[in-house]
N, C-alpha and C positions, 0 to 999 in steps of 0.2 A: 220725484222730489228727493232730495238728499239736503244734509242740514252736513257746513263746512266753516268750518273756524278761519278768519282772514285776519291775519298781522298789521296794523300801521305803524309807522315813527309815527311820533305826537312834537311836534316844535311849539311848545308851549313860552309864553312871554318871562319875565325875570319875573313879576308879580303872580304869575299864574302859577310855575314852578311853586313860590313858596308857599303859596295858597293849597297846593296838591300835594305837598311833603306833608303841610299842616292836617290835611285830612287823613293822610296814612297814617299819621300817627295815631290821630283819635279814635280809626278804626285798629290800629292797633289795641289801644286799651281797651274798647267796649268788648277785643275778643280774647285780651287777658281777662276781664272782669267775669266774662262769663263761666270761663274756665274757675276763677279762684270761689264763684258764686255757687258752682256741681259740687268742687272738692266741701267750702264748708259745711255747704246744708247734706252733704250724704256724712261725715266726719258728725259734725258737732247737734244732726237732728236726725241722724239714719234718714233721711229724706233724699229718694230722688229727683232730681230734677230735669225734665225734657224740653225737647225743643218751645211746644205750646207756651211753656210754662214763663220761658225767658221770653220768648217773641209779646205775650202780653203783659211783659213789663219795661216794653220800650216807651210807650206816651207816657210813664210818671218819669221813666228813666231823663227823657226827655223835655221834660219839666225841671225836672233838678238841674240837670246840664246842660242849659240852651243853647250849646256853640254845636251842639248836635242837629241842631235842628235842619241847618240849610245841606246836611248832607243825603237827607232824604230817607224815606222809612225801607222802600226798599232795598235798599244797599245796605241796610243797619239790620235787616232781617237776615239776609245772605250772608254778615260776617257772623249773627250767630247759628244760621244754617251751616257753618265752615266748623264752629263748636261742635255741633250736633255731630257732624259726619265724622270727627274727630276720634269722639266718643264711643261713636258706633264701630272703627274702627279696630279701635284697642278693646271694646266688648269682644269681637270677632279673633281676638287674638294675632292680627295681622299688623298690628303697630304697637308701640310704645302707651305709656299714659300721655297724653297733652298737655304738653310745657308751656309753660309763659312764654309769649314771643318779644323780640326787641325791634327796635324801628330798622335795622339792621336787615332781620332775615323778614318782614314782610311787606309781602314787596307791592300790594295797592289792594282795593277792592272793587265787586262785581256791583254791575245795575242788573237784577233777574231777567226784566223784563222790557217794554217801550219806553216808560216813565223816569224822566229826568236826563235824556239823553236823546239826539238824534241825529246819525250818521249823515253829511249832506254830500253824497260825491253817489256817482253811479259806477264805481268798485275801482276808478281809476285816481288816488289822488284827492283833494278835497279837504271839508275841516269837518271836527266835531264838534257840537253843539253839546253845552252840559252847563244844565241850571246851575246857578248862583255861582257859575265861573266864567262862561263866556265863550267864544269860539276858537277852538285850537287847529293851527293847520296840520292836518296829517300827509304823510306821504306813501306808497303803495301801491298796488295792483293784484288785484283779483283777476284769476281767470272765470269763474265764474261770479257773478253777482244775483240777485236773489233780496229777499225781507228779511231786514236784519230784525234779529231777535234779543238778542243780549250781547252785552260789552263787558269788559274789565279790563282796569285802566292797569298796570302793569312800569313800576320801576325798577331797571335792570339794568345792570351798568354804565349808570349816572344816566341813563336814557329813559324815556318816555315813551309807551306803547299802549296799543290799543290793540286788543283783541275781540275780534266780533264774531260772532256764528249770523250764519245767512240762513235760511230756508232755501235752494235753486235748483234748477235742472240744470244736470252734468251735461257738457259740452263735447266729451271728449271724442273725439273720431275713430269708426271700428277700426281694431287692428287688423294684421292680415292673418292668412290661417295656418299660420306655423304654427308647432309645439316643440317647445323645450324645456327640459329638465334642467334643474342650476341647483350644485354644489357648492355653499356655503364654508368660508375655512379663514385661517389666519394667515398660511404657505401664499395662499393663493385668494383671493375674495372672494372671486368667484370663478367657478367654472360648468359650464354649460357643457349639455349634450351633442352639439355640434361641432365640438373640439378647440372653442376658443376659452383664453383665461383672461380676467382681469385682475391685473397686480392690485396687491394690498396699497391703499397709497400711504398707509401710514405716519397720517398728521401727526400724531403725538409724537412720535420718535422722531419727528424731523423738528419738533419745536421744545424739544427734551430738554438741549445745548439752551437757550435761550433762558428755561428757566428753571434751570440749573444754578445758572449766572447768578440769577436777581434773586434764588431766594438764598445762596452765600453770602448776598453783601448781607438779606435781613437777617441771619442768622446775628450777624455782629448787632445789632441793633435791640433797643427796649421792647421786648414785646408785651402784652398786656399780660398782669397778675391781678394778684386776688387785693384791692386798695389801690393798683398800680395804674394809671393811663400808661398804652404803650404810647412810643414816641412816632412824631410828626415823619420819621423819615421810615418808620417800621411802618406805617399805613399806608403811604409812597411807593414800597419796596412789593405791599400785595394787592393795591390796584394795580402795577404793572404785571402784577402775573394774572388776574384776572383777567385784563384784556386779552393776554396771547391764549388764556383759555376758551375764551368766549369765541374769539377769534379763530380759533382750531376748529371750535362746535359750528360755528358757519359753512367753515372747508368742508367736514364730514356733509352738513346737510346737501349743500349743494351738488357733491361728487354725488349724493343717493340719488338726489331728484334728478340728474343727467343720466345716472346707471338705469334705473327702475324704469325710467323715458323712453330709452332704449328697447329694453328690453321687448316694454311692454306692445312699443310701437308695430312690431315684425311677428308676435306670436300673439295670439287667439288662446292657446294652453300652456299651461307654466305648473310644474310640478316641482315642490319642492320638499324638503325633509322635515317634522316635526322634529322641534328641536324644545330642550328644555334647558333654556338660555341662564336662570335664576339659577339650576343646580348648576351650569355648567361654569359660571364668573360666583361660584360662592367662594368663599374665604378659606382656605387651609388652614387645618387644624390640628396634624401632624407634620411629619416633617416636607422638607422642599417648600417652604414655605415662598422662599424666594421666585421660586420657579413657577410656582403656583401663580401669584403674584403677578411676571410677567405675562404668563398665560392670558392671565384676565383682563389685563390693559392691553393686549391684543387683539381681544373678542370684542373687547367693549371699543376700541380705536375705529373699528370696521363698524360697530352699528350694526348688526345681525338683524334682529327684532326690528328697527325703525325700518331698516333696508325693505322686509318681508313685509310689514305691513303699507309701505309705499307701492311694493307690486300690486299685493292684491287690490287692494280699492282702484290701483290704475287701470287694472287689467276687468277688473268686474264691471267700472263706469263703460270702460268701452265694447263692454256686451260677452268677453272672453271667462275662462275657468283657471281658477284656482285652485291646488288640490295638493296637500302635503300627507306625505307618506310617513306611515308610519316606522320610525327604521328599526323597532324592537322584531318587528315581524317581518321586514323586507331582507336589511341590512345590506345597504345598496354596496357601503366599501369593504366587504367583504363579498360579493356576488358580479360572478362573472357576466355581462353582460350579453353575451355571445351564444352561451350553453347554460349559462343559470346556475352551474358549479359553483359552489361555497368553499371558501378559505380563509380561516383569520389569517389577517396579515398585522402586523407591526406599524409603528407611525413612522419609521426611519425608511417604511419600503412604498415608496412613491410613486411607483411602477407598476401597472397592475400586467402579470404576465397570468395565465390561465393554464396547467398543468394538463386538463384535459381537450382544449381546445388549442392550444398555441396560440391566443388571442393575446395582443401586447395594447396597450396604449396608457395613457395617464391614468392614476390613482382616482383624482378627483372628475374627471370625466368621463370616468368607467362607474365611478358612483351615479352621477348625472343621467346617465343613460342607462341606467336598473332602474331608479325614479320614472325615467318617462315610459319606458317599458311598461311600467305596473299601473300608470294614469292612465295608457292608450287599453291596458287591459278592463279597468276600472270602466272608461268612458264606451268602450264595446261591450259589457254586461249590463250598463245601465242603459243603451239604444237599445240591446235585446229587449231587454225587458218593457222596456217602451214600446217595442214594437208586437210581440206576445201580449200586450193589453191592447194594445188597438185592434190586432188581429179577434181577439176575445171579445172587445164590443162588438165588432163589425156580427161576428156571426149572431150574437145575441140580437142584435139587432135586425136580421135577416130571420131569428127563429122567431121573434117579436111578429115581424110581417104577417109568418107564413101561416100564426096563431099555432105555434105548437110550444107552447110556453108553460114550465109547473110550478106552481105554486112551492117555494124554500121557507 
């Protein structure tokens, strides 16, 4: 069993719409209220305040503010479980303190569980079912379907979604028993130990020009201040650039899930490079700021991290191995692939030539194939060993027979 999150469109009616804005808002406030409800009582009574503590004072909360009521206890628990984790986050030193939100940036809320909610389609297509609003048609497909377990209704560029997790058993078909190693890069997206590359495709820099365009007209234009509504034509100027952003973020996914398909379909082992993506797209902080800059909107254009983590779950549901190398200890683009000879090279030298063996071929497919190198090493030491324990029981087992067994 495996537990998978499945997307729907929601085509909800012109009444339903403003009936589900109307609830985002009030979950909105109940998860402002919570937040300004921690800050007073730790500020003005040293008191802290915990999840328990808010969650049993929903039924008077709800008493006082009856328009609460029809949106259900547990979805009013989860927005202040979304407090809670908030909280916990910024304890951990890993976020911010927890800001007020506006109808703006939040974008719907969760059902935890069964109640108040029930998916009616068998993963293809169909409507949702959600108390005290009525039936909404969705649209979509699952490859696998399964017991849905929780929902959250989700508003994102003026669109309506439904997100669900399933409980199901993965469908996907074994792949075959190839192994390749694939190098990760910005030159190149990918390059694989077989000797093929796929080009970067480079959404954003193809949809740069575009909105380039549209935010020179906004610049001319009233943006919001502090007392100030911005104007009618300045909120015009960045829903167009939100689409072509939104729009880009489609392209990338799609190209991953076609790439990753791929890949996964034809190889059984796939070794790739640990990478530390967070250090590696951080902010510059001395100079080259610029450069830095672009670096990062190239890392991040490609999708590193989503790409990697579409292999592996592709490649594990189909029964194959996943295995990332560590490259502080390998250093696959420094390591001749042929003779195992190490040489730093430069990021200008693209060409991996080897001094003591005359081996020549590509940089990034010379990296590729040190990776698989060290995974077929990795996967031969872990059979050994597997097999020096079975050979170990077999005799134990035989000395079991023979009663000549002591006592450890």
């Amino acid at each position: 069993m495996a537990t998978k999150r499945i997307t729907f469109r929601l085509y909800p009616s012109r009444v339903q719409a403003s009936k589900m804005h109307y609830w985002r808002r009030l979950h909105k406030d109940l998860y402002n209220a919570c937040v300004e409800h921690r800050k007073t009582s730790y500020k003005k009574f040293s008191k802290s305040v915990d999840y328990f503590d808010q969650q049993n004072c929903l039924p008077e909360f709800k008493e006082f503010w009856s328009e609460y009521k029809e949106l259900g206890s547990h979805t009013l628990q989860d927005t202040v479980k979304r407090v809670d984790f908030a909280f916990k986050r910024f304890f951990k030193l890993k976020s911010g303190y927890p800001k007020f939100k506006s109808s703006r940036y939040y974008k719907g809320w969760t059902y935890p569980c069964s109640a108040g909610w029930k998916a009616c389609t068998n993963g293809k297509n169909g409507y949702l079912k959600i108390s005290n609003l009525g039936n909404l048609k969705m649209r979509g497909q699952a490859r696998d379907w399964g017991k849905p377990k929780t929902c959250t209704i989700i508003f994102k560029q003026g669109k309506w979604y439904a997100s669900i997790t399933v409980d199901c058993v993965p469908t996907r078909p074994q792949t075959n028993t190839g192994a390749i190693g694939l190098d990760f890069g910005t030159h190149h997206a990918i390059a694989d130990s077989d000797g093929n590359v796929i080009e970067n495709p480079r959404f954003i820099k193809v949809a740069q020009s575009k909105i380039s365009k549209i935010a020179k007209t906004s610049r001319r234009k009233r943006p919001p201040k502090r007392g100030v509504k911005p104007s009618r034509r300045w909120r015009k100027a960045n829903i167009a650039v939100a689409k072509i952003q939104s729009k880009v973020a489609r392209q990338r996914q799609d190209w991953q899930h076609k790439v990753s398909t791929q890949i996964v379909g034809c190889n059984s082992l796939v070794a790739t490079e640990k990478l530390n993506l967070k250090g590696m797209t951080r902010k510059s902080k001395g100079k080259r700021k610029r450069q830095k800059s672009g670096l990062n909107r190239s890392l991040l254009d490609v999708g590193i991290g989503n790409l990697k983590d579409l292999i592996k779950y592709k490649v594990t549901e189909a029964g194959g191995f996943y295995i990332e190398i560590p490259t502080v200890k390998v250093k696959p683009s420094q390591t001749c692939p042929n003779c195992g000879h190490q040489k730093k090279k430069t990021l200008a030298e693209r060409l991996h030539h080897c001094e003591k063996c005359d081996y020549q071929c590509d940089r990034d497919v010379a990296a590729a194939m040190v990776m698989l190198n060290y995974a077929r090493g990795m996967e031969r030491t872990s059979t050994d060993a597997d097999e020096s324990t079975s050979t170990g029981v077999r005799k134990l087992q035989a000395s079991c027979e023979g009663g000549s067994v002591r006592n450890v």
